[in-house]
N, C-alpha and C positions, 0 to 999 in steps of 0.2 A: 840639793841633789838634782841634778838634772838630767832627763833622759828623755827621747824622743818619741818614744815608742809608745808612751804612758801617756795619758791625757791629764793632768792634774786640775780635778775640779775646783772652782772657786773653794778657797777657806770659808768655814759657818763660824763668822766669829760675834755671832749671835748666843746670847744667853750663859749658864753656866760651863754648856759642852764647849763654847767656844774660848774659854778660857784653858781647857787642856790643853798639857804638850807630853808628848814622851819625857820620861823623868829618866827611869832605870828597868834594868831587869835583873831580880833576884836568881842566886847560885846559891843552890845550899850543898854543903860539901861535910866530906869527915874530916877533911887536911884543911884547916884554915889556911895555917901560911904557908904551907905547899901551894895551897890556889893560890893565895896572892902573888908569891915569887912566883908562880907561874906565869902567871899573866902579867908581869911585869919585865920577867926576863924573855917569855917567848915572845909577847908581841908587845910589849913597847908601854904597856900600860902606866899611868900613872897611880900613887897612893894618893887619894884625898884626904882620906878618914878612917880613923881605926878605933871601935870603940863596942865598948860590951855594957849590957844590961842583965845583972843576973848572972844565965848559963849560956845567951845565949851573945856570942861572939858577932861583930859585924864591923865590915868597909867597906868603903866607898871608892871606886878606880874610874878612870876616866882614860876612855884612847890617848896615846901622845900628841894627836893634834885636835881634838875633839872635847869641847866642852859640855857640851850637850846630851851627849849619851854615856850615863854612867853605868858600873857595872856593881851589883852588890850582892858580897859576899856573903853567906851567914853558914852558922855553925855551932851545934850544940842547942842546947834549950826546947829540944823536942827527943825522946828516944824513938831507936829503930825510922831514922829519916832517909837513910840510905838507898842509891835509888841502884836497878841491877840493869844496868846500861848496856847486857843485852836481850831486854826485853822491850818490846813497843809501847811507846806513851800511849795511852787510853786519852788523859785528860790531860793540861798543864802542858809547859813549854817543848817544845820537840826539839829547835835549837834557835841559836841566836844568827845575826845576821852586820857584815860590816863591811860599808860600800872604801873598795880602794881603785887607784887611781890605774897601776899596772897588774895583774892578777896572775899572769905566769912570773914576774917577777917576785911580789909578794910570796907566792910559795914556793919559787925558788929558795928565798931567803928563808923562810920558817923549815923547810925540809931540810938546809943548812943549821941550823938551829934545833934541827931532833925532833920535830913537832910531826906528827900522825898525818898524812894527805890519806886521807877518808875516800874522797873522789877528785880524779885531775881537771880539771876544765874543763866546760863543755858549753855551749851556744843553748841559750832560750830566745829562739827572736821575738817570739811572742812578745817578751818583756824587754825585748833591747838591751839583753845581759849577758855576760858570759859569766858562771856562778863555778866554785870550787868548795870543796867541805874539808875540813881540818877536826881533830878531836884534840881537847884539851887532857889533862895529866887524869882524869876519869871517864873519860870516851864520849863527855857533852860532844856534840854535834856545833861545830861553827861554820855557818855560811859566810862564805867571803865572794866579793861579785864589783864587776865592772862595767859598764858602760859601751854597749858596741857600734 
């Protein structure tokens, strides 16, 4: 990912921390495969993995051109997990975030597509972005953002 604005420190590929990398970020949802065909029909998602332990339901998604950033579903195996998404996150994810290359186009196509635009585009030069928000089929917050 490249951006101008942003000074990207040397990697510390020193010791145990320097063996991290971003894996995934978990979605716990009521609608399993609601989510999934969500995110596979609104933005292109790929299925990796689909598989349960128990009660509690999970997969694995991956963007259509993105190996690296997966998305994991989970469902069930906890009561009362349901979260009221118009309330403010206190603790935990507030939303996720996924750099594309055209970003008025991008949510031309998803507003084609029946998908929530949350906020339309707007300039952060601070960060050398132009950022827009989208909600998925239960009002998660997605950041989508570009490069200026």
């Amino acid at each position: 990912m490249e951006n101008k604005m942003i000074e990207i420190p040397v990697k510390n590929t020193e010791g145990v921390y320097g063996k991290m990398r971003a894996a995934h970020i978990g979605l716990r949802t009521t609608d399993f495969d609601g989510s999934i065909s969500w995110y596979i029909e609104k933005l292109g998602f790929r299925l990796l993995k689909k598989w349960s332990v128990g009660e509690l339901n999970m997969a694995f998604l991956a963007p259509a051109n993105d190996d690296n950033f997966w998305l994991e579903i989970l469902n069930g195996g906890i009561s009362g997990s349901s979260q009221d998404s118009s309330q403010p996150i206190i603790s935990g994810f507030q939303h996720l975030c996924f750099e594309v290359e055209n970003l008025d186009e991008t949510i031309a196509a998803l507003r084609e597509n029946n998908v929530t635009v949350l906020r339309e585009p707007f300039p952060v030069a601070a960060i050398g972005k132009r950022c827009g928000f989208i909600a998925d089929l239960f009002g998660n917050v997605i950041e989508l953002t570009e490069n200026i």
